[in-house]
VEXGUTOR-962210 format. One line per field, with one value per residue (C-alpha): x, y, z; chain; residue in one letter. Coordinates in Angstrom, 2 decimals, decimal comma, always signed. Layout:
% VEXGUTOR-962210
east <- X/...;
north <- Y/...;
up <- Z/...;
chain <- A/...;
resn <- A/...;
This chain:
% VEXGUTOR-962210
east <- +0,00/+1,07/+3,12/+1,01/+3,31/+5,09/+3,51/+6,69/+5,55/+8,14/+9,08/+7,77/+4,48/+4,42/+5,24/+2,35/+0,01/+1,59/+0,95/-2,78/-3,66/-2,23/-4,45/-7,36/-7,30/-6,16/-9,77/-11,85/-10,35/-9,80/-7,45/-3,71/-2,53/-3,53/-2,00/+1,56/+2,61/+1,98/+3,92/+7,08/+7,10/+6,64/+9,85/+11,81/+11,05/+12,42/+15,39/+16,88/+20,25/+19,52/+16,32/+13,68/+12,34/+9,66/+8,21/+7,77/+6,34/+3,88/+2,48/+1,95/-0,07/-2,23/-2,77/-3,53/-6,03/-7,65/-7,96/-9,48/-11,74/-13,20/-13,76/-16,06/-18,28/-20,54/-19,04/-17,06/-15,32/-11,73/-11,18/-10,10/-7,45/-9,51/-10,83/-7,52/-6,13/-8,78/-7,62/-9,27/-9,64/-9,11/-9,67/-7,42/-8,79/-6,35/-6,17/-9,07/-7,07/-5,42/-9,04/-10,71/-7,40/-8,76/-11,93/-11,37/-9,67/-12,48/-14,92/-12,75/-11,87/-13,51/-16,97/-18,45/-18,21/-20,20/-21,81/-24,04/-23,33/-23,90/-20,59/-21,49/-22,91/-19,91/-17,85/-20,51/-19,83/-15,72/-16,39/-19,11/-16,84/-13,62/-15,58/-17,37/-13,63/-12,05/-14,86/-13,94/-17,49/-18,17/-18,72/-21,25/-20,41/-21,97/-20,65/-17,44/-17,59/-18,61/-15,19/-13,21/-14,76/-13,47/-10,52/-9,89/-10,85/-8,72/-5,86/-6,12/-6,20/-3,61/-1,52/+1,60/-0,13/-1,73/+1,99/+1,28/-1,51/+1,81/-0,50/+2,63/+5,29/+5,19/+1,96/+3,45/+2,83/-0,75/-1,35/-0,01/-2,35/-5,27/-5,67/-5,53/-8,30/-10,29/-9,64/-10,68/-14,19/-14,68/-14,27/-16,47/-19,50/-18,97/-19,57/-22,59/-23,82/-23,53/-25,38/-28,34/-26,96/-28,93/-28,46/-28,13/-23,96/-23,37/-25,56/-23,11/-20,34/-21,09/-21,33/-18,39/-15,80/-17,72/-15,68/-12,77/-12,91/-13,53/-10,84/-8,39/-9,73/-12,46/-15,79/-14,85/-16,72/-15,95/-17,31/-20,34/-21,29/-20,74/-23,39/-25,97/-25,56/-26,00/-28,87/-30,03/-29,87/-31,03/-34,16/-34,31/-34,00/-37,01/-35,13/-36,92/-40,00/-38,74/-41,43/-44,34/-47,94/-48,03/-45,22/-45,29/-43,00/-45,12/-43,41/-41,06/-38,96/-37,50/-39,10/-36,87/-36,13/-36,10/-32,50/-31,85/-34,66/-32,44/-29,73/-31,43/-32,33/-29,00/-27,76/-30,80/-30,20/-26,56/-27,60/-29,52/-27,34/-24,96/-26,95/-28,10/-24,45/-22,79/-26,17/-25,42/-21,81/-20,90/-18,96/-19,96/-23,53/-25,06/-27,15/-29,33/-30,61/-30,99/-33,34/-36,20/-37,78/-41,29/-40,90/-39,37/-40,69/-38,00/-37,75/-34,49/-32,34/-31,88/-29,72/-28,82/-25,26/-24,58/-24,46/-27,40/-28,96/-30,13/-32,34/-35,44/-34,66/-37,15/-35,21/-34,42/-34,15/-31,34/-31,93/-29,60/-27,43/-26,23/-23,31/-23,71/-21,80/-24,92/-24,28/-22,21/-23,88/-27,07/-26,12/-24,57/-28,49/-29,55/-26,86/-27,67/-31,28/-30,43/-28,74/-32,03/-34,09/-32,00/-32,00/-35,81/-35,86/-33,59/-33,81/-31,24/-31,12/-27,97/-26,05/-26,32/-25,76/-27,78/-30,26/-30,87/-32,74/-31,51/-34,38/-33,15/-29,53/-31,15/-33,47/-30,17/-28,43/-31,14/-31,21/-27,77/-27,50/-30,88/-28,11/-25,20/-27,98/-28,62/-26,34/-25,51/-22,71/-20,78/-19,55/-18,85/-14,96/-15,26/-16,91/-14,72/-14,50/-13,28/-17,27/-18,04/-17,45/-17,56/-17,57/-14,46/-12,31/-15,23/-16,88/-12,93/-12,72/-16,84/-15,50;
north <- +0,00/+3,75/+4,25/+7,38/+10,76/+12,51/+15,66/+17,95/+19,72/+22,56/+22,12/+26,09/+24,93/+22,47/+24,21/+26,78/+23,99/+22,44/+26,53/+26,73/+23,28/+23,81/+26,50/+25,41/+22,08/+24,48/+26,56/+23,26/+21,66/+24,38/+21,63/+23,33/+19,66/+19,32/+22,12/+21,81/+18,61/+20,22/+23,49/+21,29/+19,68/+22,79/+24,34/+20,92/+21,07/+24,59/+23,75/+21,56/+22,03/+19,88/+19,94/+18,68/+15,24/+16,09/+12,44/+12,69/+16,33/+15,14/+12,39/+15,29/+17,16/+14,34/+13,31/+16,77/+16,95/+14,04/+15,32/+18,79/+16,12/+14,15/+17,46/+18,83/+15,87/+17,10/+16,40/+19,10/+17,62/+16,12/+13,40/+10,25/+8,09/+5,14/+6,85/+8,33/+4,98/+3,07/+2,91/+4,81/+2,41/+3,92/+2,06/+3,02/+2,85/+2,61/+5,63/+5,56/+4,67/+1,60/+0,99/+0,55/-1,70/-4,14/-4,05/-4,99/-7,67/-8,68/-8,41/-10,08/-12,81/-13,87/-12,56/-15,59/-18,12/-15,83/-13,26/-11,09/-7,97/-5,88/-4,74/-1,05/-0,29/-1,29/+0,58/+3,53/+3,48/+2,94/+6,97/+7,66/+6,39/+8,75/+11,40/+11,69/+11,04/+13,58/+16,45/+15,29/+13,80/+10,68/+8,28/+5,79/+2,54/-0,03/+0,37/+0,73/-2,78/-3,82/-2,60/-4,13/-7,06/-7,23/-6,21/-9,01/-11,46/-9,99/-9,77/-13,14/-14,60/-12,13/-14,28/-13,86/-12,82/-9,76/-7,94/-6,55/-4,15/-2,38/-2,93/-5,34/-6,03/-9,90/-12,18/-13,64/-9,38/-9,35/-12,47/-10,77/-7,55/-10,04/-10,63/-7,02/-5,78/-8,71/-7,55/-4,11/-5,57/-7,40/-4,43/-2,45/-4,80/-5,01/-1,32/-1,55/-4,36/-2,52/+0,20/-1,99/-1,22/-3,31/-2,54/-4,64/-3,53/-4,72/-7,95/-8,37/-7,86/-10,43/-12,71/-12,26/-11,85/-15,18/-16,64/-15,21/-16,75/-19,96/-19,53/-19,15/-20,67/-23,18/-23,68/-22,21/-21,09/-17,07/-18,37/-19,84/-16,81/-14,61/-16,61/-16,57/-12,93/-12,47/-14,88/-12,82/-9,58/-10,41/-11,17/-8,06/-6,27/-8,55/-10,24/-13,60/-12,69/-9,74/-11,59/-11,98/-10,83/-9,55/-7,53/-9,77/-7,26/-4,70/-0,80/-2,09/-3,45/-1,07/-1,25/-2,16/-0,72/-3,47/-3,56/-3,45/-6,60/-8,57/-7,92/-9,09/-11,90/-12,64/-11,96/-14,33/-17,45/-17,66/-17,76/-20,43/-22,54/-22,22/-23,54/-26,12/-27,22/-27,17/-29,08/-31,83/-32,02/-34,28/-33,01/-29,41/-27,91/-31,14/-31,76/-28,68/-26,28/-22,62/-21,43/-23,39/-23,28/-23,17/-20,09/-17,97/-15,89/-14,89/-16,01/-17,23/-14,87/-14,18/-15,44/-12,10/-9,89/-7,07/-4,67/-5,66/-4,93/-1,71/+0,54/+1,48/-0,93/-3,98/-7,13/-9,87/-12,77/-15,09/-19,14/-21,15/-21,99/-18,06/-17,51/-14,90/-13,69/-16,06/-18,75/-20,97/-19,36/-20,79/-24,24/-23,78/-23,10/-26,21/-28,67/-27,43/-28,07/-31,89/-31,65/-29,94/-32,54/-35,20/-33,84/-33,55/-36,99/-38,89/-36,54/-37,32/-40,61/-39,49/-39,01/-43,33/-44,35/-47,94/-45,96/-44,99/-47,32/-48,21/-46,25/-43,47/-43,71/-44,41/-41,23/-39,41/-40,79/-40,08/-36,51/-36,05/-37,73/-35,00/-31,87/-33,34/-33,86/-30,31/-28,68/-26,34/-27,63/-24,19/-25,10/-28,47/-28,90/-30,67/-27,07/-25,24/-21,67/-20,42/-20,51/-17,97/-14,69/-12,03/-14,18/-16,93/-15,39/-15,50/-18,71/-20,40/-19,37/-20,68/-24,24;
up <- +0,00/-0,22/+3,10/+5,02/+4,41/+7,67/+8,85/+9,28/+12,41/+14,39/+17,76/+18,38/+16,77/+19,59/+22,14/+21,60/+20,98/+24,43/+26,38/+25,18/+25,79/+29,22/+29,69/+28,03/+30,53/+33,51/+32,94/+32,46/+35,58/+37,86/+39,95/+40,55/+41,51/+37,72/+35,87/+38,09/+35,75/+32,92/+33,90/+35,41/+31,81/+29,79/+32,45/+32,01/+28,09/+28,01/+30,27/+27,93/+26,14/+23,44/+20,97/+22,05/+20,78/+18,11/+18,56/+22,51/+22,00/+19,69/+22,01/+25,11/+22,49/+21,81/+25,15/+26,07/+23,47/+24,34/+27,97/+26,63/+24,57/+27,22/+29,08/+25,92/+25,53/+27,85/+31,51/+33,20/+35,67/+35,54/+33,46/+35,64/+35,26/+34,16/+31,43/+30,34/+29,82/+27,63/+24,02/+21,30/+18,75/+14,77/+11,64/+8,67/+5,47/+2,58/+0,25/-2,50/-5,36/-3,31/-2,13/-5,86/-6,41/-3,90/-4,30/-7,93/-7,35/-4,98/-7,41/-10,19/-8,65/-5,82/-4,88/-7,34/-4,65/-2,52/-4,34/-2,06/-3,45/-6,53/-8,08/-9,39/-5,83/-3,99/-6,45/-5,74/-1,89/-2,19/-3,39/-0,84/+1,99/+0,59/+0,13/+3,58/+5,17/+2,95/+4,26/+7,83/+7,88/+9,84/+6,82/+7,09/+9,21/+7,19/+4,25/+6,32/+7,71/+4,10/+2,15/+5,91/+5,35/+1,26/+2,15/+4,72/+1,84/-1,36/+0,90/+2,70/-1,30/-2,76/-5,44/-7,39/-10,15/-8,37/-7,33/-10,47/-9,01/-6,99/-3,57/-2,12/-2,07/-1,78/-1,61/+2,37/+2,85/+1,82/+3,63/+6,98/+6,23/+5,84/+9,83/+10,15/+7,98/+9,49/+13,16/+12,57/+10,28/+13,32/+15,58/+13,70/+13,34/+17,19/+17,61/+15,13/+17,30/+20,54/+18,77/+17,58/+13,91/+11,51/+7,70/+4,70/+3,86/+7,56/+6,71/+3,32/+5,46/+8,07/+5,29/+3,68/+6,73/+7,37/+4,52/+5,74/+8,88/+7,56/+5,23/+8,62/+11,29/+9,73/+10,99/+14,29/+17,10/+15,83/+12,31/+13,93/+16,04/+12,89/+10,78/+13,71/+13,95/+10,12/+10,04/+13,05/+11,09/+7,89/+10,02/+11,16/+7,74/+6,87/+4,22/+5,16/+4,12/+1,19/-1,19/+0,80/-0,24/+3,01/+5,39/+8,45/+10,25/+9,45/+9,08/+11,28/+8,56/+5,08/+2,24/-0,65/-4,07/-6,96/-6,91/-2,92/-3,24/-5,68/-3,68/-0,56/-1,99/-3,08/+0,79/+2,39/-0,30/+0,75/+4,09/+3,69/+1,19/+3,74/+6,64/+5,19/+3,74/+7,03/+8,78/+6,51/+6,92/+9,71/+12,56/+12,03/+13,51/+14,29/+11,89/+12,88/+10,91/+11,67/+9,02/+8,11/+4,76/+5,69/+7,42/+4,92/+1,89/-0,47/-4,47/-5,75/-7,14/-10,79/-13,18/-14,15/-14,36/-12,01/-15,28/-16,36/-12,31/-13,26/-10,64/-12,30/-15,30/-15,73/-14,19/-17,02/-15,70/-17,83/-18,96/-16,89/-19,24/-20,21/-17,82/-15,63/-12,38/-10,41/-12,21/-9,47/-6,58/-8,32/-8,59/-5,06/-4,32/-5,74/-4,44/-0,58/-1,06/-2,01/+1,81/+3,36/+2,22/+2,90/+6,25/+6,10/+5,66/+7,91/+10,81/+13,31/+12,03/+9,61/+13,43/+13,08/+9,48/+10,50/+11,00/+7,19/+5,33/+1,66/-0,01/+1,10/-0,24/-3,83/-3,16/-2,20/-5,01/-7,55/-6,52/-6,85/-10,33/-11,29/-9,69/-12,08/-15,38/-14,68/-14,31/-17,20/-19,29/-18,53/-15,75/-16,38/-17,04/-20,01/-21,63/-24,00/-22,55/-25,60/-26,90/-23,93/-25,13/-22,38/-18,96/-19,92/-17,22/-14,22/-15,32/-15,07/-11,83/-10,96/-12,57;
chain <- A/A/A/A/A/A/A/A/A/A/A/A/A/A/A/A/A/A/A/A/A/A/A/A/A/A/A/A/A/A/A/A/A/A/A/A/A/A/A/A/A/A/A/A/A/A/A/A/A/A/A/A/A/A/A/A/A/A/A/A/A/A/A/A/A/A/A/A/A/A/A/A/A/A/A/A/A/A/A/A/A/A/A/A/A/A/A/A/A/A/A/A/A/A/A/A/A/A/A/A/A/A/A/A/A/A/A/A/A/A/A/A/A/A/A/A/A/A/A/A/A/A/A/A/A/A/A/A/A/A/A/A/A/A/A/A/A/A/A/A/A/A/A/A/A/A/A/A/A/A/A/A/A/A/A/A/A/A/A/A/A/A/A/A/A/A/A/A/A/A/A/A/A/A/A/A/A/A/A/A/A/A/A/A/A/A/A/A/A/A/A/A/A/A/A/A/A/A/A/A/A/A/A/A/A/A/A/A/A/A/A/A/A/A/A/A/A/A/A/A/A/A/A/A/A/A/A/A/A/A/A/A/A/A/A/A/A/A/A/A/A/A/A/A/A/A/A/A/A/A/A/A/A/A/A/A/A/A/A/A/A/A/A/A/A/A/A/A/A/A/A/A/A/A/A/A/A/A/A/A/A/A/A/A/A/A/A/A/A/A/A/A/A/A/A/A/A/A/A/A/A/A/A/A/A/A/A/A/A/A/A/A/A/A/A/A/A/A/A/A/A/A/A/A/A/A/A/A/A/A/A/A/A/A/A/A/A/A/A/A/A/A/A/A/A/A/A/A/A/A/A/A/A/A/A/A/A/A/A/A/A/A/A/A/A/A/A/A/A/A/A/A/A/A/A/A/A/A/A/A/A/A/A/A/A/A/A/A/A/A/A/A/A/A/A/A/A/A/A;
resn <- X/X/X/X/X/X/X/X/X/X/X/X/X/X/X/X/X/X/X/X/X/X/X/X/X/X/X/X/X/X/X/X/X/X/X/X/X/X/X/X/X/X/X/X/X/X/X/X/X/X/X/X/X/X/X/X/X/X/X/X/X/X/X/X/X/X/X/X/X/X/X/X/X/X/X/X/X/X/X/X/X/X/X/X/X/X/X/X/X/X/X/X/X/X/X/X/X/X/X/X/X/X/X/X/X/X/X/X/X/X/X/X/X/X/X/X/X/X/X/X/X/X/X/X/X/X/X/X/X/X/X/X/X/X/X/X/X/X/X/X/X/X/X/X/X/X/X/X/X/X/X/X/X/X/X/X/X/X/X/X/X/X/X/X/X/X/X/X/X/X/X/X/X/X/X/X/X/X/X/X/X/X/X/X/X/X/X/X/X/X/X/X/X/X/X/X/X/X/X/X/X/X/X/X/X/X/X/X/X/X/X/X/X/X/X/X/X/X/X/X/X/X/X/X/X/X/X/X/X/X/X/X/X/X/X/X/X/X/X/X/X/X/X/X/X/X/X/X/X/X/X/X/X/X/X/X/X/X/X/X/X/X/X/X/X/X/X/X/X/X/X/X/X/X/X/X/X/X/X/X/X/X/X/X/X/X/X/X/X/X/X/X/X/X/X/X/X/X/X/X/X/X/X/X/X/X/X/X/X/X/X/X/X/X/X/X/X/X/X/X/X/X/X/X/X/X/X/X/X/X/X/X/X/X/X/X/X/X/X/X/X/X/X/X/X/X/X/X/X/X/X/X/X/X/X/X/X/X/X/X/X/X/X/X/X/X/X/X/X/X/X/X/X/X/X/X/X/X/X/X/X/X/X/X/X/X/X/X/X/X/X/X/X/X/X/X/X/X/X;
């Protein structure tokens, strides 16, 4: 990434930022005991033969200013020690052109295995993000944890082939940066959580640092209380039942656009494929599934590009066999259906394999023999790409 630039600051500037701070916490506190520190190291500062350290000065002033900070937010007496001491936590975002970098190779690459977003509305809030941070706004935290949670997952897949995008300098370096953009997702969805947050970019990002986490650790105990807390808010966002006749949730829930719905749609499927994947993979959840089918209203998504997601624009729906950006992610759909039902049907039973009766291995089996007969023959690996004119590239990397 491009290494942050130095701020050349004097040590006279620092001094007189040193004096009014000084004073400014002097008036707020009205405590001599206080103010005589700061006066015996302004006197010992000035005492001193040699320049002063620029480095040492600079941490004063920011400790000052966090003082004079506490002191403004609405509580005039001193600040105590506890408080002094708990960390302010700061997410650094990379600069925009490094961020559009990584999110394309997000979006080139990778976001087919899981693809909950919509491409030109990502690329929409990369802008909306650096633009609200360069008018010293706050910018908007769910769209924050969104681009956190992309970068933890182009980084933690960075490959030889992508030095060329002048982001690192080695792949083991983009690796190592993975945990950290991770951490600080995780920290922010943790805020958002503590703040009842509930939106649908926070919803995409659980999803996604979910795959990150699984990429690391496995199916962990952090990757399980992830997915429960995006199942949990995709719930609240009413994404469950985005399709019913009816609003069960009443005004309590948003009402979508046609292309927020789509993407909703996209965000609640993968939740489900998901849960039902992992319920039918021994040794992981048990064989128990989180969302139930019955109690859900939500179409499949469409086989459709993310150019051709226009808001507005009537939504075209694609035959299967036209490759699209949805076209795994569909078949990913039908394959953890064949596990729900399977589950349907043998209960806990599949926790004792003499428990399943032959009939239903030849059901199992039949179903999965229907998956493979239909699945379209673009993403079979005997396919020629070289007959798929605009998508070769993403449907090689959905084989």
């Amino acid at each position: 990434m491009t290494p942050p630039t130095t701020v050349q600051i004097s040590n006279d500037e620092l001094l007189k930022r040193l004096e009014s701070l000084e004073a400014l916490l002097t008036a707020r506190t009205q405590d001599p005991e206080t103010a005589q520190p700061m006066r015996k190291l302004r006197e010992d500062t000035n005492s001193q033969n040699s320049p002063p350290n620029a480095l040492c000065m600079l941490s004063d002033v920011l400790v000052l200013e966090r003082h004079c900070m506490s002191s403004k937010a609405g509580n005039s007496s001193p600040p105590s020690a506890v408080a002094a001491s708990e960390p302010i936590k700061c997410v650094w975002l990379p600069e925009r052109e490094d961020t559009r970098r990584i999110v394309d190779k997000y979006l080139n690459d990778i976001s087919f295995i899981h693809h909950v977003i919509h491409a030109p509305t990502v690329r929409r809030l990369v802008d909306h993000v650096h633009d609200a941070v360069g008018l010293g706004h706050q910018p908007p935290m769910g769209p924050v944890a969104l681009l956190l949670a992309i970068f933890a997952n182009a980084t933690g897949l960075w490959t030889a082939r992508d030095l060329s995008r002048n982001l690192f300098y080695s792949v083991s370096e983009a690796h190592s940066q993975a945990s950290v953009w991770q951490k600080a997702g995780l920290d922010v969805l943790d805020h958002l959580q503590q703040h009842s947050h509930v939106s649908l970019e926070a919803t995409q990002a659980l999803v996604i640092l979910c795959y990150s986490v699984v990429n690391l650790g496995g199916v962990s105990a952090m990757f399980r209380n992830l997915f429960s807390r995006a199942i949990t808010m995709a719930r609240e966002l009413g994404l469950h039942c985005i399709d019913s006749p009816q609003r069960l949730l009443g005004a309590a829930t948003p009402r979508y656009t046609a292309l927020e719905a789509e993407i909703g749609r996209r965000v609640w499927w993968y939740l489900c494929s998901t849960d039902w994947i992992l319920a039918g993979l021994s040794g992981t959840l048990g064989n128990v599934c989180m969302i139930n089918s019955s109690q859900m209203a939500v179409k499949k998504p469409r086989n459709i590009d993310d150019v051709d997601l226009i808001e507005g624009e009537e939504i075209v729906d694609k035959p299967m066999d036209q490759p699209t950006c949805m076209s795994f992610y569909l078949q990913r759909i039908r394959i953890a259906e064949i596990f729900r039902a399977s589950l349907e049907q043998t209960h806990f039973a599949a926790l004792s394999p003499e428990a399943i009766s032959s009939q239903q291995v030849q059901e199992l089996d039949a179903q999965m023999a229907r998956f493979w007969d239909g699945t379209p023959a673009i993403l079979r690996l005997n396919h020629d790409l070289q007959t798929v004119s605009d998508n070769s590239n993403n449907m090689g990397i959905q084989r």
